[in-house]
Residue frames relative to the residue before (quaternion, step in Angstrom):
aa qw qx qy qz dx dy dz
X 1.0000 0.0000 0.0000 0.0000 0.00 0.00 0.00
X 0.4519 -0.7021 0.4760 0.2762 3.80 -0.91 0.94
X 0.5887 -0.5737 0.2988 0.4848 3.30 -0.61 -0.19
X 0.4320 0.7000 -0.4185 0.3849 3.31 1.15 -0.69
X 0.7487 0.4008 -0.2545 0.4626 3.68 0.55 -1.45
X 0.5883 0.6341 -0.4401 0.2411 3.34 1.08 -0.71
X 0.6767 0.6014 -0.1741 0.3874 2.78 0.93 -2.15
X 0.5471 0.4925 -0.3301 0.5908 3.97 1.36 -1.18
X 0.6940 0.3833 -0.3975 0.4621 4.15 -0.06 -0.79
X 0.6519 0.3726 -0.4209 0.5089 4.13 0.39 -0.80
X 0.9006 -0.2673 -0.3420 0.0222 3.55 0.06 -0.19
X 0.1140 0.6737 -0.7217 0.1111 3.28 0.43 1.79
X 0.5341 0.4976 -0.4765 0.4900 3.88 1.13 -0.12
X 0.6046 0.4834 -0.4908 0.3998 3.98 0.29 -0.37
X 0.5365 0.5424 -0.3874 0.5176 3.97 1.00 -1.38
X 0.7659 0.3142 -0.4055 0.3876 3.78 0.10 -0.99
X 0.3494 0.8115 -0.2605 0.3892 3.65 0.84 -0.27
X 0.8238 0.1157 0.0850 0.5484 2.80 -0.37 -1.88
X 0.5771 0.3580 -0.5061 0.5316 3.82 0.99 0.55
X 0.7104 -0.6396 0.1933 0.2210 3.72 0.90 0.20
X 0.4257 0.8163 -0.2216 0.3214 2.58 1.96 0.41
X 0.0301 -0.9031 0.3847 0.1884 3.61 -0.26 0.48
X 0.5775 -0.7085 0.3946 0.0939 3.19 -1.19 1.29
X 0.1223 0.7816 -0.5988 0.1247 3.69 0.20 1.10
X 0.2517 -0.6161 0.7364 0.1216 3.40 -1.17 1.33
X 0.1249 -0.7571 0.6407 -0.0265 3.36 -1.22 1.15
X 0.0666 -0.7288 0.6549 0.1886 4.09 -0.59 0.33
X 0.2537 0.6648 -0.6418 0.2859 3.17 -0.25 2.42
X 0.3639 -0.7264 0.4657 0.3507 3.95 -0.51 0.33
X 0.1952 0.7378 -0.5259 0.3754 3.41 1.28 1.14
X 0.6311 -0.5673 0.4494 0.2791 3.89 -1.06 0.10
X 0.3362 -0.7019 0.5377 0.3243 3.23 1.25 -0.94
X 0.4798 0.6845 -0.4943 0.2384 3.72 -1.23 0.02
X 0.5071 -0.6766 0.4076 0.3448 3.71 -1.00 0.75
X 0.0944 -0.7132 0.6864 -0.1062 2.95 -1.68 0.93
X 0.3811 -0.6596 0.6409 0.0947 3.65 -0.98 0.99
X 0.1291 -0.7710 0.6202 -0.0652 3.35 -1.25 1.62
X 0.6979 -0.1120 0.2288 0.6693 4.17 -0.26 0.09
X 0.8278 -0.2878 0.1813 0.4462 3.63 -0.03 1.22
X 0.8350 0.3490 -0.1321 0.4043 3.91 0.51 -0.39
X 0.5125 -0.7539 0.3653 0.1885 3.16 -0.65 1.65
X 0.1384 0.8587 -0.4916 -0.0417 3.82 -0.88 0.35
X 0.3411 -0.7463 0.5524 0.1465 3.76 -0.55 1.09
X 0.2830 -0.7309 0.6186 0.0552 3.46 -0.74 1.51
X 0.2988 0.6859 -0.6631 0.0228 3.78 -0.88 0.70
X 0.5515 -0.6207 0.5360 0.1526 2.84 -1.47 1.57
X 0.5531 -0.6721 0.4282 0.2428 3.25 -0.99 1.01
X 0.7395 0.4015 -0.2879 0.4572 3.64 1.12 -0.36
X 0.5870 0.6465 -0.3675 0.3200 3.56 0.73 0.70
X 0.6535 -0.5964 0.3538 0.3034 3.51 -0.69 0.90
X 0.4626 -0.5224 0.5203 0.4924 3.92 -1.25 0.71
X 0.6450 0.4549 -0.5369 0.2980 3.80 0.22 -0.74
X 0.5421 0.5554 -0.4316 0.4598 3.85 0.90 -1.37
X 0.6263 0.5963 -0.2991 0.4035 3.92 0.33 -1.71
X 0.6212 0.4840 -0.2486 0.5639 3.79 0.50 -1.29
X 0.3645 0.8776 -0.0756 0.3022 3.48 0.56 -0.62
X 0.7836 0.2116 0.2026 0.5479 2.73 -0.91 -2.30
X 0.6800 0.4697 -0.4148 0.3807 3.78 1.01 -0.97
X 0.7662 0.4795 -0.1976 0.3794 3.29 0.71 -1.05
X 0.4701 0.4455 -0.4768 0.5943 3.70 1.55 0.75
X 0.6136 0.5426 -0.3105 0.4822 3.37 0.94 -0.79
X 0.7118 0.3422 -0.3381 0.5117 3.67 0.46 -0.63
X 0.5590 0.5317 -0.4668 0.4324 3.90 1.22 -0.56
X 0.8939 0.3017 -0.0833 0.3209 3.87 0.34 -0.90
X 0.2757 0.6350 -0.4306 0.5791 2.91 1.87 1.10
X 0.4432 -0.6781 0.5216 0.2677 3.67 -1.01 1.35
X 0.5740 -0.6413 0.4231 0.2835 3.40 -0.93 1.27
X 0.7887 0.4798 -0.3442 0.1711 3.09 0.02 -1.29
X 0.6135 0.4800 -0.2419 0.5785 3.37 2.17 -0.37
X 0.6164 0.3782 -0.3005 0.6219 3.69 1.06 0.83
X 0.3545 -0.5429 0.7605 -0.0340 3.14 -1.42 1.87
X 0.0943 -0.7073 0.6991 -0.0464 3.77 -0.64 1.64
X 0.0325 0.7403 -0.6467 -0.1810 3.60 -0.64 0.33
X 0.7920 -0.5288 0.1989 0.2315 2.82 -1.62 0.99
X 0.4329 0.6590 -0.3337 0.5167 3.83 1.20 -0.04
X 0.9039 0.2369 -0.1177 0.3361 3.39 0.79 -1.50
X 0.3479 0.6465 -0.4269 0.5279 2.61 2.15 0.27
X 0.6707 0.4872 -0.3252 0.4550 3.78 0.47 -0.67
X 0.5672 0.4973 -0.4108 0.5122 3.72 1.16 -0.63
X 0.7059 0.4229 -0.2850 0.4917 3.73 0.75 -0.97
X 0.3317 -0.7781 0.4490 0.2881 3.84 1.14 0.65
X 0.2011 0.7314 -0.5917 0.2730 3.35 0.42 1.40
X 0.4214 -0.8132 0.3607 0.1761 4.02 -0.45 0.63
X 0.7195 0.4303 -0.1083 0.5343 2.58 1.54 -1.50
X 0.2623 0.7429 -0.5676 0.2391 3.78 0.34 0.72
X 0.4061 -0.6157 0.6315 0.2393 3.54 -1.74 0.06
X 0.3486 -0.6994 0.6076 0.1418 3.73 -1.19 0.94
């Protein structure tokens, strides 16, 4: 992975983070994908999937998370191919 992707993969994982999401790597032949347990958000990723798949899964995960409890910054707004964003 270049850095570019890197620097984009650390932080669409910080956005899921600091919106409260937790990241559990799981070795299941499931897809992986967020899901809400007793109030608290959590991002399944199957241990056999690729940083590109991983990169991904975050950026559905950051797409179907309820804004108003997510601080997008303007980078990952552009990863989420949104136009209208602020630099």
């Amino acid at each position: 992975m270049n850095d570019y992707l890197s620097d984009d993969f650390i932080l669409l994982q910080k956005t899921l983070e600091n919106a409260g999401v937790e990241i559990r790597n799981v070795k299941c032949d499931a897809n992986g994908g967020l899901v809400r347990i007793n109030d608290k958000w959590k991002l399944i990723i199957p241990a056999f999937i690729t940083e590109k798949a991983r990169m991904e899964l975050y950026i559905d995960s950051i797409k179907n998370m309820p804004m108003p409890l997510l601080h997008v910054p303007p980078r990952v707004r552009q990863l989420l191919g949104e136009e209208d964003f602020d630099e």
